[in-house]
DSSP file (Angstrom, degrees, kcal/mol; ACC not computed):
  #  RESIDUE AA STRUCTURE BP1 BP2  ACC     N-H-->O    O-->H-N    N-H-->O    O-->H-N    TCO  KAPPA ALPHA  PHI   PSI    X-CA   Y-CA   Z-CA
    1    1 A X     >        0   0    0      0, 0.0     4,-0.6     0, 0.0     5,-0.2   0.000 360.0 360.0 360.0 -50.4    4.8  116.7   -4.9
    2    2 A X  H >>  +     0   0    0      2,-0.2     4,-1.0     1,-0.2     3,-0.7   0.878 360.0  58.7 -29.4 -56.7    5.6  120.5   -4.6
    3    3 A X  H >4 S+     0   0    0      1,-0.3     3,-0.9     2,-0.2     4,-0.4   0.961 112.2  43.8 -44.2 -66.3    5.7  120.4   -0.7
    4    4 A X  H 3> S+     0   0    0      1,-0.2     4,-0.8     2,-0.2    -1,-0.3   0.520 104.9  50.8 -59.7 -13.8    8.2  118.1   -1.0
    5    5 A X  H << S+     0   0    0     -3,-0.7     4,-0.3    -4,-0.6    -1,-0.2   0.567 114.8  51.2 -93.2  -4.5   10.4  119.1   -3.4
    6    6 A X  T << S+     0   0    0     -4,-1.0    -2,-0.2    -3,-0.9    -1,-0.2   0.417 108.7  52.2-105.5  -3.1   10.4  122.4   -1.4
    7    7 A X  T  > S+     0   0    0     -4,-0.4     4,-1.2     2,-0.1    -2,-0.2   0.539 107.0  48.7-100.2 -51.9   11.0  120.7    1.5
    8    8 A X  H  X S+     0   0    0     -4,-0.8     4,-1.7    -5,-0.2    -2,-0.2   0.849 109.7  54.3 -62.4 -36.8   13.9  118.9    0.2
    9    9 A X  H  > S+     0   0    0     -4,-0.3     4,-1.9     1,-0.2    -1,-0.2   0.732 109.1  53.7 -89.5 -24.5   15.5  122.2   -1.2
   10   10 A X  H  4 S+     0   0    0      2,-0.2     4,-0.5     3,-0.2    -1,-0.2   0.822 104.1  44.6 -41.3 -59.9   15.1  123.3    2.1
   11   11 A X  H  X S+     0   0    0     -4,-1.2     4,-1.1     2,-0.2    -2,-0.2   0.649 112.8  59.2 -99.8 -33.6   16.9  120.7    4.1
   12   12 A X  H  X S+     0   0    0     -4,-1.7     4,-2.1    -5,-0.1    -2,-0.2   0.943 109.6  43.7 -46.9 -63.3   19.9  121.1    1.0
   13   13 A X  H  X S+     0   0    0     -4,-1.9     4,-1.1     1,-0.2    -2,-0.2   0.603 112.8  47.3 -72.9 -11.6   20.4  125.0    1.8
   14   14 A X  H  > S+     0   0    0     -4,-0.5     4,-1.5     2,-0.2     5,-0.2   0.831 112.2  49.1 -89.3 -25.4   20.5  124.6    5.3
   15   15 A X  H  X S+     0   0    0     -4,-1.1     4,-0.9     2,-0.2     5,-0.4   0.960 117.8  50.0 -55.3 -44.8   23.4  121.2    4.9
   16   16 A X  H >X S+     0   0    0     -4,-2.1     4,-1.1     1,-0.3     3,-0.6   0.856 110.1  46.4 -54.3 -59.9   25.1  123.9    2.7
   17   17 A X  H 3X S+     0   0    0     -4,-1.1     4,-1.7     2,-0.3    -1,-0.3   0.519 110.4  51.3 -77.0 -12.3   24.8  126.7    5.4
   18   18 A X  H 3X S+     0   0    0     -4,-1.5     4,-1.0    -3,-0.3    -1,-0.2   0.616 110.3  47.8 -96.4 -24.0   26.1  124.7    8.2
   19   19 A X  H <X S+     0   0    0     -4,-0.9     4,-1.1    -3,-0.6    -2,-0.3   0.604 118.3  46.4-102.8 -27.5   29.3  123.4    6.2
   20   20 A X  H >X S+     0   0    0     -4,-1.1     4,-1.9    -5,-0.4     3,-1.2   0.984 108.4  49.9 -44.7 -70.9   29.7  126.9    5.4
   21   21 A X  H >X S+     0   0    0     -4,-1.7     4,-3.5     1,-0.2     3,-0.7   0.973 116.3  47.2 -37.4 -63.1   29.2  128.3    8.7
   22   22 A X  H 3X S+     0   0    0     -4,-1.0     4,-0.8     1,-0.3    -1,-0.2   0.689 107.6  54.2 -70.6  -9.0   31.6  125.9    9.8
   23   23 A X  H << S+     0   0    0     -3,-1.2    -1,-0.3    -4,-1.1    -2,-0.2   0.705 108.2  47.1 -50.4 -44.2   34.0  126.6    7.3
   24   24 A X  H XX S+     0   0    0     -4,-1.9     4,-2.1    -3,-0.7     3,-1.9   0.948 105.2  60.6 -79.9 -55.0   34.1  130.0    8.0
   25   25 A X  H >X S+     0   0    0     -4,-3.5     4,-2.5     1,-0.3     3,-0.7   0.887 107.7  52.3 -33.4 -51.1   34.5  129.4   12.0
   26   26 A X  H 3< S+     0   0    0     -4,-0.8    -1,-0.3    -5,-0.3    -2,-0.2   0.157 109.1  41.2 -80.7  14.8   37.6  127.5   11.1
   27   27 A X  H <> S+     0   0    0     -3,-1.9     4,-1.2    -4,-0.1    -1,-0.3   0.042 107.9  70.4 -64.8 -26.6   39.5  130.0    8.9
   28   28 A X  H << S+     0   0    0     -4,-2.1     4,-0.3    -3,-0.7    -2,-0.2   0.919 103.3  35.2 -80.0 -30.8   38.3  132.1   11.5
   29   29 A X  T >X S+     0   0    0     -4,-2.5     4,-1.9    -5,-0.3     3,-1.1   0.828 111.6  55.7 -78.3 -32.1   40.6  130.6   14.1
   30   30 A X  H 3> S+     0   0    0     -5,-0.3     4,-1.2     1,-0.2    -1,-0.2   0.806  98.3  57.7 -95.9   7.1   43.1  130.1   12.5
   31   31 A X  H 3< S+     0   0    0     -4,-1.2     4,-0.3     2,-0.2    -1,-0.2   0.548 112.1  55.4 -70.1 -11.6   43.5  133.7   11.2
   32   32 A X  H X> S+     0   0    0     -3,-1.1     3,-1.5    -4,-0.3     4,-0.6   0.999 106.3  42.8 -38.1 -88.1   43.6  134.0   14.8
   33   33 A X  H >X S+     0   0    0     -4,-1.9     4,-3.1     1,-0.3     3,-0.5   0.836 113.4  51.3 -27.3 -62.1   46.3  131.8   15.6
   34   34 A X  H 3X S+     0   0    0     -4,-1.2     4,-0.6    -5,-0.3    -1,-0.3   0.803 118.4  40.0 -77.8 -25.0   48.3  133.0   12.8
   35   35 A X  H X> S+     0   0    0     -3,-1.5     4,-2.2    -4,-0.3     3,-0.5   0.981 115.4  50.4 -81.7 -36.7   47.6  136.7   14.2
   36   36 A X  H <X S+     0   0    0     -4,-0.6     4,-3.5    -3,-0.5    -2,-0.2   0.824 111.6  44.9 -48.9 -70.4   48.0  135.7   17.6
   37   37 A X  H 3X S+     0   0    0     -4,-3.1     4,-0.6     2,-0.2    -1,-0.3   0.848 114.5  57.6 -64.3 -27.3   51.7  133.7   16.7
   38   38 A X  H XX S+     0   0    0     -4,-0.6     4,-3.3    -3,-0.5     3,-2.5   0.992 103.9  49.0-116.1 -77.4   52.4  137.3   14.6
   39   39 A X  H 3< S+     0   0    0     -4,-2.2     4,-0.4     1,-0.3    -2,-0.2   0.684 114.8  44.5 -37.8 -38.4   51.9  139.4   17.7
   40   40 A X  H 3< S+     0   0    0     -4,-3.5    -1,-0.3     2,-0.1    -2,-0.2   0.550 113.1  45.7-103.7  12.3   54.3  137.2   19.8
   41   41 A X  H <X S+     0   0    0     -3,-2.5     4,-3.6    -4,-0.6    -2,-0.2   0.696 116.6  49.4-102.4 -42.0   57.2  136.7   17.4
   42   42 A X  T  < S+     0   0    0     -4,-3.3    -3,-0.2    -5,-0.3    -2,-0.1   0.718 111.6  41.8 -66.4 -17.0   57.2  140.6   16.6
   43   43 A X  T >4 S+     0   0    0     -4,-0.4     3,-0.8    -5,-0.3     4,-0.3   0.793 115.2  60.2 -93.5 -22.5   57.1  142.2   20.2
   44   44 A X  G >4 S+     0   0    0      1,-0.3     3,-1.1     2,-0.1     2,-0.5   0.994 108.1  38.7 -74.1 -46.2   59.9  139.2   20.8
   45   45 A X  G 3< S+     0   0    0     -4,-3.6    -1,-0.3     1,-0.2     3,-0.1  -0.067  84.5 112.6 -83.7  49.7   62.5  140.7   17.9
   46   46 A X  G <   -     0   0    0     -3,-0.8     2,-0.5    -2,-0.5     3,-0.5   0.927  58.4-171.8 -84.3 -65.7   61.6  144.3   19.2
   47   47 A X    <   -     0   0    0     -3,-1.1    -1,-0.2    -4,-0.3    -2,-0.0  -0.801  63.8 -42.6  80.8-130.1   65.4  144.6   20.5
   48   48 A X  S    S+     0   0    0     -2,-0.5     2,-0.2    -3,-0.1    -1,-0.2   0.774 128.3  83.5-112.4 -12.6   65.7  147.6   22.5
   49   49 A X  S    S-     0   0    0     -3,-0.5     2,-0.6     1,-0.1    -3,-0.0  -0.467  81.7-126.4 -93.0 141.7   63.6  149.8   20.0
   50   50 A X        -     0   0    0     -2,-0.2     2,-0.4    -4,-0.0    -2,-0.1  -0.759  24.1-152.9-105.4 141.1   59.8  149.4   20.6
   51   51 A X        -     0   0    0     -2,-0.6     2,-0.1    -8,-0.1    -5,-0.1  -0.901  19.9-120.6-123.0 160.9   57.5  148.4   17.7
   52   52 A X        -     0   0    0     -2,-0.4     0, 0.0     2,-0.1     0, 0.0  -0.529  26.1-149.4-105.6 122.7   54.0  149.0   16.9
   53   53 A X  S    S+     0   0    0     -2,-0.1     2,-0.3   -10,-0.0   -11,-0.1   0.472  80.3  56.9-102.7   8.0   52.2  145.2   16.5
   54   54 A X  S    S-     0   0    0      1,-0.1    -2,-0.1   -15,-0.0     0, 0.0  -0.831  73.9-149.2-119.5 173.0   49.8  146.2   14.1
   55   55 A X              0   0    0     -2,-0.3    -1,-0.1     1,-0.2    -3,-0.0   0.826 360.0 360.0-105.4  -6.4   50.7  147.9   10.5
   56   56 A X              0   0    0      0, 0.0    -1,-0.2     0, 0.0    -2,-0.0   0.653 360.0 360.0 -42.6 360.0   47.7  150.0    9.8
């Protein structure tokens, strides 16, 4: 009965880590995108002055 219930708990945390994992992957692109889109709207309204496309 043990085996199995440890086996079951098992097969729960990994369903859990894989909709995680794949949660995170997809937030991870689309902090991309969104940096990505950031980088080409800001060098576009530059003007004649050149600007730095990160803010650190």
């Amino acid at each position: 009965m043990v085996p199995l219930l440890l086996v079951l708990l098992l097969i729960v945390i990994l369903i859990g880590a894989g909709f995680a994992l794949k949660l995170l992957w997809w937030i991870a692109i689309a902090v991309l995108v969104l940096w990505a889109l950031g980088f080409v709207f800001r060098t576009a309204e530059g003007g004649g002055r050149r600007r730095r496309w990160y803010r650190w």
